[in-house]
N, C-alpha and C positions, 0 to 999 in steps of 0.2 A: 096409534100405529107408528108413533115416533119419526114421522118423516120433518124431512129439511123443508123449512119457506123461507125463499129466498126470493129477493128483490133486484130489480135494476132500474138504471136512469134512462130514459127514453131513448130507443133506439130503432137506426134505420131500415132499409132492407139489405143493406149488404154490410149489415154488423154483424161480430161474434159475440156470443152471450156463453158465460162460464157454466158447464154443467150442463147445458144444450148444443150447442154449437151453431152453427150458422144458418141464419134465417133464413135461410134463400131453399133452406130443401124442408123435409119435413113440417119443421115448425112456420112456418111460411103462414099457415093459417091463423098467427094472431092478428095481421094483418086485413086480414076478413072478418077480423070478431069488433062488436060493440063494445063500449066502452061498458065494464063488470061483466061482460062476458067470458064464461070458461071454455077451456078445449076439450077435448076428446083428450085419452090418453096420445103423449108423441113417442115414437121408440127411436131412440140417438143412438143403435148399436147396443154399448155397455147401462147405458144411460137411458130412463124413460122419465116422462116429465106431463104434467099438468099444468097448464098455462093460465093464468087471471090474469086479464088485463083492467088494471086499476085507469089508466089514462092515455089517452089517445089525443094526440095531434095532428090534425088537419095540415094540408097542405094552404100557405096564403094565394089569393088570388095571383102577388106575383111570380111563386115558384111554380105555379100551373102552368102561367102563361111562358116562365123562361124555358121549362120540360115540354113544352104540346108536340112540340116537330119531333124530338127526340121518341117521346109515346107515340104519336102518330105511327111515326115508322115500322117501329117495335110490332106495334098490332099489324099493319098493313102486312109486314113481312110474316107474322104468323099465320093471318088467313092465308096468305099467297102459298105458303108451307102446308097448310090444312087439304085448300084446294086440290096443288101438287100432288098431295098423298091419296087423295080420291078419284082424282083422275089415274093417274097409276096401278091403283086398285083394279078398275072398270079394267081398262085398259087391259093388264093381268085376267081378270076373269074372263074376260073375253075372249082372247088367246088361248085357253086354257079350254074353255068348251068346245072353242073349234077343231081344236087340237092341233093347232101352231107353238104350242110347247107341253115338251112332256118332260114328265122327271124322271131321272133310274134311281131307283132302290133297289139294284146289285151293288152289293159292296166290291171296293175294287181289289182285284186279287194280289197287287202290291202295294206297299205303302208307298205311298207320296214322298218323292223325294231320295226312292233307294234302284 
């Protein structure tokens, strides 16, 4: 099939990788993979790519321990976001049945702004 394999040196989560682009979006899932484990296809826009991960490094117990409050938070603030977004939900549907909010779907007979 004549494709490129190409290689790189161990890298973070908020590196750039050539040909891919930044780990933090799509390709994010090496991250999650075992060590010789492959990916699914990733699509980079122009760019798609299959990922091997030959080698994976662990965090040391003292980079755990210097990041925990930093992580902690991170999560904490995600469920708090999670929660936020379901409560709101509820909240909405609720509203919505009793019929304390209604939508219109009349288009408005002038445009916005004229």
């Amino acid at each position: 099939m004549k494709l490129q394999v190409k290689t790189s040196d161990l890298v973070g989560r908020d590196a750039q990788v050539a040909d891919i682009g930044s780990l933090s979006g799509a390709a994010s899932v090496v991250f999650t993979m075992p060590k010789g484990g492959i990916s699914g296809p990733i699509n980079e826009g122009v760019n798609g790519s299959v990922i091997q991960l030959t080698d994976k490094q662990e965090p040391t117990a003292e980079d755990i321990a210097k990041n925990f409050d930093a992580s902690r938070e991170k999560l904490l603030d995600q469920q708090r976001q999670e929660a936020f977004s379901v409560f709101v939900d509820s909240i909405m549907d609720r509203y919505e049945k009793a019929g304390a909010i209604t939508y219109s779907h009349k288009k408005p007979d002038t445009p916005l702004g004229n």
